[in-house]
C-alpha positions as CSV (number, residue, x, y, z in Angstrom):
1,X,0.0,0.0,0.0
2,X,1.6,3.1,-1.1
3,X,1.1,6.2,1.1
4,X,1.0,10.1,0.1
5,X,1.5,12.9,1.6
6,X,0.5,16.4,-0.2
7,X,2.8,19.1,1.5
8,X,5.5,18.0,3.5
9,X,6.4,20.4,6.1
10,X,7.5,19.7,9.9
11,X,4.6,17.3,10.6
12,X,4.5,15.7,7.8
13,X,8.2,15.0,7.6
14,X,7.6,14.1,11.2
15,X,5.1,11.1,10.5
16,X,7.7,10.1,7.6
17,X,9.9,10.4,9.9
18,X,7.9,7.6,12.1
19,X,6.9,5.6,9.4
20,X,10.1,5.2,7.8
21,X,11.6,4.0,11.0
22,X,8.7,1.9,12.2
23,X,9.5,-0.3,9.0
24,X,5.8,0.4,8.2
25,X,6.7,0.8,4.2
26,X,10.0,1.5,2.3
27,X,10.9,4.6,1.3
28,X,10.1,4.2,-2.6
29,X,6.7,3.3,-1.0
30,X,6.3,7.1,0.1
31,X,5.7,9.7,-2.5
32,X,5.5,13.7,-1.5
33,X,4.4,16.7,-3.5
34,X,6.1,20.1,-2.5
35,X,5.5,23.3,-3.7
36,X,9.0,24.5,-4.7
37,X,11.7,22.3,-6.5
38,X,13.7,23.4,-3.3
39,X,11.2,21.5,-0.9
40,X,10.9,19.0,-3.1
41,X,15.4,18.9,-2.8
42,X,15.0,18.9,1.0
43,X,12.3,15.9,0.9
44,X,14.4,13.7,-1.2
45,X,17.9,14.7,0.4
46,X,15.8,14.4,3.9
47,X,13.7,11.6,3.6
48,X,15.2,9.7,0.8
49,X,11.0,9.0,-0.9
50,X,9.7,9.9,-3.9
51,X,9.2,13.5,-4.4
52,X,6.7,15.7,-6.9
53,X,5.3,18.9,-8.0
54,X,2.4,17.8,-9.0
55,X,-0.5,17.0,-6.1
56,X,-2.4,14.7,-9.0
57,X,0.5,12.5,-9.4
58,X,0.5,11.7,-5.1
59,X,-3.2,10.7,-5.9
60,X,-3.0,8.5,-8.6
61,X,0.4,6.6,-7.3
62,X,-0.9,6.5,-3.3
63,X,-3.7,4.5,-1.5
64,X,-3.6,6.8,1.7
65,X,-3.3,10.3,0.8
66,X,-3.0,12.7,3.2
67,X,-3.9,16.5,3.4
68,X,-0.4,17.8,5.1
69,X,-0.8,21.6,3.8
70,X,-2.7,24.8,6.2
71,X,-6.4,24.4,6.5
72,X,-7.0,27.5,4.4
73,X,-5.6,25.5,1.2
74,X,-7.8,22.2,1.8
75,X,-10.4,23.4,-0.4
76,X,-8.1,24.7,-3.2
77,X,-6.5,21.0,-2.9
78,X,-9.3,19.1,-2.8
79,X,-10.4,20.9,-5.7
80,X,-7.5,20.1,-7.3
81,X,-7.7,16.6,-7.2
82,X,-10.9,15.1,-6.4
83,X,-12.0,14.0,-9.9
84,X,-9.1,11.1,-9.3
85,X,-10.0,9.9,-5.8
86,X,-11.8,6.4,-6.2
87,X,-13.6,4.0,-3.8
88,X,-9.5,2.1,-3.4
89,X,-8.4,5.7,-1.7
90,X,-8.3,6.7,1.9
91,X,-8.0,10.5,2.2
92,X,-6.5,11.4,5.6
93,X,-6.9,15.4,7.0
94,X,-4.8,16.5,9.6
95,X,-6.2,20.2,10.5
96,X,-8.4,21.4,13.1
97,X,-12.2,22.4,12.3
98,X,-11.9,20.3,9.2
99,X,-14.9,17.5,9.5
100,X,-15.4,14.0,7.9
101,X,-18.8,15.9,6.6
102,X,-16.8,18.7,5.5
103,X,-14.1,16.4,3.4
104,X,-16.2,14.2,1.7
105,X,-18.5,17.1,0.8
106,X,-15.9,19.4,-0.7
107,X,-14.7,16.3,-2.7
108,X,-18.2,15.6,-4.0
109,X,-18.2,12.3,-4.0
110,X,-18.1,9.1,-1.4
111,X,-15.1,8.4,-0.3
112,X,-13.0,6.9,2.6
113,X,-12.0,9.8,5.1
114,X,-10.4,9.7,8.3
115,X,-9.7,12.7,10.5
116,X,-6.0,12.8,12.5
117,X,-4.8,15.4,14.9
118,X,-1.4,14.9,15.5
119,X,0.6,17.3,17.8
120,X,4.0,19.0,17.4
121,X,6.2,16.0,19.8
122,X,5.5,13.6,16.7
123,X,8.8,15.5,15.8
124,X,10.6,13.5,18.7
125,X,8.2,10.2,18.2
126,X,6.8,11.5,21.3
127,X,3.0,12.4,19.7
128,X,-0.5,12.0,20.9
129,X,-2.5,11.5,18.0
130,X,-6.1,11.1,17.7
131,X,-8.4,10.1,15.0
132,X,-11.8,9.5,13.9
133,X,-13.4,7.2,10.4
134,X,-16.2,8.0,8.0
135,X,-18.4,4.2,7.7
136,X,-17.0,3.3,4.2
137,X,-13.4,2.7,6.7
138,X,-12.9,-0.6,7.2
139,X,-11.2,-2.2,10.2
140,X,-8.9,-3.6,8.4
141,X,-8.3,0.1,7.1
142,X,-8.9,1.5,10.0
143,X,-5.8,-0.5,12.0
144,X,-3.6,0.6,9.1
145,X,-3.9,3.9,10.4
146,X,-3.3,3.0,13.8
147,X,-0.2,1.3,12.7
148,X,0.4,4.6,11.1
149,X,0.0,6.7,14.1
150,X,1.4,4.9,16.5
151,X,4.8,4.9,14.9
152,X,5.4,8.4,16.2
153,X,3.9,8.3,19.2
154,X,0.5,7.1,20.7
155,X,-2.9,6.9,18.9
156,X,-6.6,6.6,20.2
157,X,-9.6,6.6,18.0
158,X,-12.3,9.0,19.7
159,X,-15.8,10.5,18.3
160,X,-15.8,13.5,16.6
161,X,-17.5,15.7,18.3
162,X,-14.4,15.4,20.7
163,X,-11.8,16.2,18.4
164,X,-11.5,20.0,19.0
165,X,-11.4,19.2,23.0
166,X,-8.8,16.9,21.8
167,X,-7.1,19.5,19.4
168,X,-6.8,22.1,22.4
169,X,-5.4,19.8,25.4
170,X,-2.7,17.9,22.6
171,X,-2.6,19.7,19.7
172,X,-2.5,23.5,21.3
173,X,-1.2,22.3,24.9
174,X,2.8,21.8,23.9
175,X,3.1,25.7,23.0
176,X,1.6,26.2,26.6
177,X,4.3,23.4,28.3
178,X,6.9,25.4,26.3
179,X,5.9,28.9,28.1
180,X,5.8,26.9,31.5
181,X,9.8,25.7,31.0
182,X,10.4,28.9,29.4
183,X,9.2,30.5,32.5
184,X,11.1,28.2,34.9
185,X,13.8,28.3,32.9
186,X,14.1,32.1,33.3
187,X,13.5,32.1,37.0
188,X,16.3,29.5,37.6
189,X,18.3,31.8,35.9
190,X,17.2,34.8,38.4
191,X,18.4,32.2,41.0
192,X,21.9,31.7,39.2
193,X,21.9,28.5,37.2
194,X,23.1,29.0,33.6
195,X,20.7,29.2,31.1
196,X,21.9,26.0,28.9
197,X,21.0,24.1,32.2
198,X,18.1,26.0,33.2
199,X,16.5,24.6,30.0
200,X,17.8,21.0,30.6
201,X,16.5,20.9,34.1
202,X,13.3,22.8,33.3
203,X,12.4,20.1,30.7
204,X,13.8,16.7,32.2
205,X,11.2,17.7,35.3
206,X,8.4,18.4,32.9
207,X,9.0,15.1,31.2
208,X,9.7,13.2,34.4
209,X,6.6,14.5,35.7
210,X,4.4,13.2,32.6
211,X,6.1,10.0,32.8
212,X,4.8,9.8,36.6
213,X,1.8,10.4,35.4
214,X,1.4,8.0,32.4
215,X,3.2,4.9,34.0
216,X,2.0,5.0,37.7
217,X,-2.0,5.7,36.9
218,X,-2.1,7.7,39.9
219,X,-4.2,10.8,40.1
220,X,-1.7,13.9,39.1
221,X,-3.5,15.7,42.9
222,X,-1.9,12.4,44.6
223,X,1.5,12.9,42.6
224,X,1.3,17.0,43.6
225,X,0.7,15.8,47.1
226,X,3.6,13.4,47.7
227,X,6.0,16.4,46.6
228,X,4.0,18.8,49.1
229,X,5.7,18.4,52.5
230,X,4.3,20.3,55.8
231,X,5.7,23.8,55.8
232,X,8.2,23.3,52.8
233,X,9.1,25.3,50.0
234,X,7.0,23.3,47.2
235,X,3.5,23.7,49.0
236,X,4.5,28.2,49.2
237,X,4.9,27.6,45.4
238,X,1.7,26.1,45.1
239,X,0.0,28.2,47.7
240,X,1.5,30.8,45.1
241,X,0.7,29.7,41.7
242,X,-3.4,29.1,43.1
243,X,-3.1,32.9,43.7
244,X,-2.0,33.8,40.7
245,X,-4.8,32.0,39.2
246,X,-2.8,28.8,37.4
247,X,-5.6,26.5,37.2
248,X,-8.2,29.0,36.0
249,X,-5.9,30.4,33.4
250,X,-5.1,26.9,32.0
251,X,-8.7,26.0,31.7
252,X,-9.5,29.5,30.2
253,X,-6.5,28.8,27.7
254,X,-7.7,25.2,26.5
255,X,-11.5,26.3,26.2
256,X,-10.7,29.0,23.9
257,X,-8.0,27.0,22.3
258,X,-11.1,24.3,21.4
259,X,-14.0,27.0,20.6
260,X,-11.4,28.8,18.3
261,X,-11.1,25.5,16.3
262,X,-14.6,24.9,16.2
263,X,-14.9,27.5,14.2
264,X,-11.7,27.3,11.5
């Protein structure tokens, strides 16, 4: 099964990236179109596939095709190309307020769609990727784009109508966890640590923290709580933070994040 990608930019070099490594199919397997001859260079010198101009030629070589360029140029796209997709094709999205309704109506005809929201880690084979099939999917089909998925980070199928709750606490939340180390970085500087090591440290704890959190299955209040001793200097940061209004901020930030993408 030969996949496509049209665009390849950071993400979708990053799921190549996975792919490629995961053994899922061979490189000659992959073909990419790019907008410039230069991304087109970068593609081959980068990820050693096939590369292409021309977005009809990913469609008519590739089984699973998949949307990797900005929402706003999903319609010009799918324009472009819809009078080849057949009943054999899976078409694959990638971006936020983009429906399975919306797809296979804006390519006019039945065909096999499956939404994926992918975040930025995918870059590190670290993602959290959800996704969501139209009914012509098959399992079989379906389980292909697990295999997908999961080869650059973890993958859960979940409704739709949860996908922009999804899109603000994966897709949006990394830019946030960035400003948090950011910010802890820069006060561990204030306290004298270099800033090469601010960074490190900020970032092992964040990811120390998540693992905590993913391998024990304890509640993250329980994990706050064992840090927390009587009097000490983690519960004043803590009493300091629920002044400042942490929690309410975050929630505020992840609501908007998911009404905003309800409505690209």
């Amino acid at each position: 099964m030969k996949i496509g990608f049209i665009g390849c930019g950071n993400m979708a070099s990053a799921m190549i990236g996975g792919i490629l490594k995961k053994g899922i199919v061979k490189k000659e397997e992959i073909i990419v179109s790019n907008l410039t001859e230069a991304g087109s260079r970068r593609s081959r010198e980068k990820l050693g596939v096939e590369t292409t101009m021309d977005n009809r030629q990913v469609v008519t070589q590739a089984e699973i095709v998949f949307l990797a360029v900005k929402p706003q140029f999903y319609e010009e796209v799918l324009t472009e190309i819809k009078d080849l997709l057949t009943e054999k094709h899976i078409l694959v999205g990638i971006a936020p307020g983009k429906t399975l309704k919306w797809l296979e109506d804006t390519c006019g005809c039945p065909v096999k769609t499956v939404r994926l929201m992918p975040n930025t880690p995918a870059q590190v084979g670290a993602g959290m990727t959800a996704g969501c099939c139209n009914d012509r999917v098959t399992e079989e089909e379906a389980q292909k784009i697990r295999e997908i998925a999961e080869s650059f980070g973890r993958f859960e199928f979940i409704p739709e109508r949860l996908m922009d709750a999804f899109s603000a606490v994966c897709g949006c939340s990394p830019a946030y966890v960035f400003m948090f180390i950011e910010a802890m970085a820069d006060a561990a500087v204030a306290q004298g640590l270099p800033r090469s090591q601010a960074y490190s440290f900020a970032a092992q704890a964040v990811m120390g923290s998540a693992k905590m959190v993913l391998e024990t299955g304890r509640h993250p209040a329980e994990l706050k709580d064992m840090v927390c001793s009587p009097a000490g200097s983690t519960i004043e940061g803590v009493r300091i933070l629920e002044d400042k209004g942490m929690r309410s901020a975050v929630f505020e930030a992840l609501t908007g994040a998911a009404e905003k993408g309800k409505r690209l």
